[in-house]
C-alpha positions in Angstrom: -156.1 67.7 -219.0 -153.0 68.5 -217.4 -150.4 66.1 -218.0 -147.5 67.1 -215.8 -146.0 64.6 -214.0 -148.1 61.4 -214.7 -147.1 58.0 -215.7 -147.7 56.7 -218.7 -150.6 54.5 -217.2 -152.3 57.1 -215.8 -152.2 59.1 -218.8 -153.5 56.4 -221.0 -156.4 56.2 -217.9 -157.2 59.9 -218.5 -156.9 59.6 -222.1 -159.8 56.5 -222.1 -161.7 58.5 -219.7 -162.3 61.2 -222.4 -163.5 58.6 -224.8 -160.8 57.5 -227.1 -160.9 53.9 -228.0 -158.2 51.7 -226.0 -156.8 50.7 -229.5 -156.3 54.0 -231.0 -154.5 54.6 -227.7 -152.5 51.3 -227.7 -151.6 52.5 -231.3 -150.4 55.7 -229.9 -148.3 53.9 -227.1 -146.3 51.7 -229.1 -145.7 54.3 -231.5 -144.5 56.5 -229.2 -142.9 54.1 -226.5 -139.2 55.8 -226.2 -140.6 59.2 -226.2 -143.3 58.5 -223.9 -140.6 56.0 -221.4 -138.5 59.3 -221.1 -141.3 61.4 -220.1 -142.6 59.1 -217.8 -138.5 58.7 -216.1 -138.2 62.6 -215.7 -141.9 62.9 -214.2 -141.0 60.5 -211.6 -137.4 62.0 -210.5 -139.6 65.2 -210.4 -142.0 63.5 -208.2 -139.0 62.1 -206.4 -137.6 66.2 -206.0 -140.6 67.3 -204.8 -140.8 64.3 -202.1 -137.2 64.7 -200.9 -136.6 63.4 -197.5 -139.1 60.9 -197.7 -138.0 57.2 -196.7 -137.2 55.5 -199.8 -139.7 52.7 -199.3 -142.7 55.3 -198.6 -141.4 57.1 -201.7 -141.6 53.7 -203.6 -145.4 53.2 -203.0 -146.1 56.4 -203.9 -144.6 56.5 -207.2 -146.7 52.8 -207.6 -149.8 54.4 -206.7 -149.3 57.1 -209.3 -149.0 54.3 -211.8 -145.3 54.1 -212.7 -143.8 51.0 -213.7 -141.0 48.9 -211.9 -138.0 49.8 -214.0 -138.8 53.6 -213.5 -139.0 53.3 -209.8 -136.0 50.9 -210.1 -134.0 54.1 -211.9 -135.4 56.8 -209.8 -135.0 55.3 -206.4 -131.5 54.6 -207.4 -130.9 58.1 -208.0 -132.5 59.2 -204.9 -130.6 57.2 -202.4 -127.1 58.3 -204.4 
């Protein structure tokens, strides 16, 4: 599974897919939440890179249809626009 660039609800998605129990992966979540919160804010900017010149609101629903929560897009579209 390539995991480059995904939110942290789509990786927990993919993960379920492949048959781990949502609990063990809950457990894995909360253990891991900063780690896992940082990965998912540089995936987005990267996302946000790649998409540069796109209108800001197009970019938005984008980065919600790949999953990423609103304080993400909150700190990445504030980036983008600066």
């Amino acid at each position: 599974m390539n995991l480059k660039l995904m939110s942290i609800r789509e990786i927990k998605h993919k993960v379920y897919e492949k048959g781990i129990y949502a609990d063990d992966i809950e457990d894995y979540l909360n253990e891991n939440r900063e780690e896992l919160e940082q990965y998912e804010l540089n995936s987005a900017k990267k996302l946000a890179q790649k998409k540069k010149g796109m209108e800001p609101e197009k970019l938005k629903n984008y980065l919600v249809s790949k999953g990423f929560d609103m304080d993400t897009l909150n700190k990445v579209l504030k980036d983008y626009e600066d």
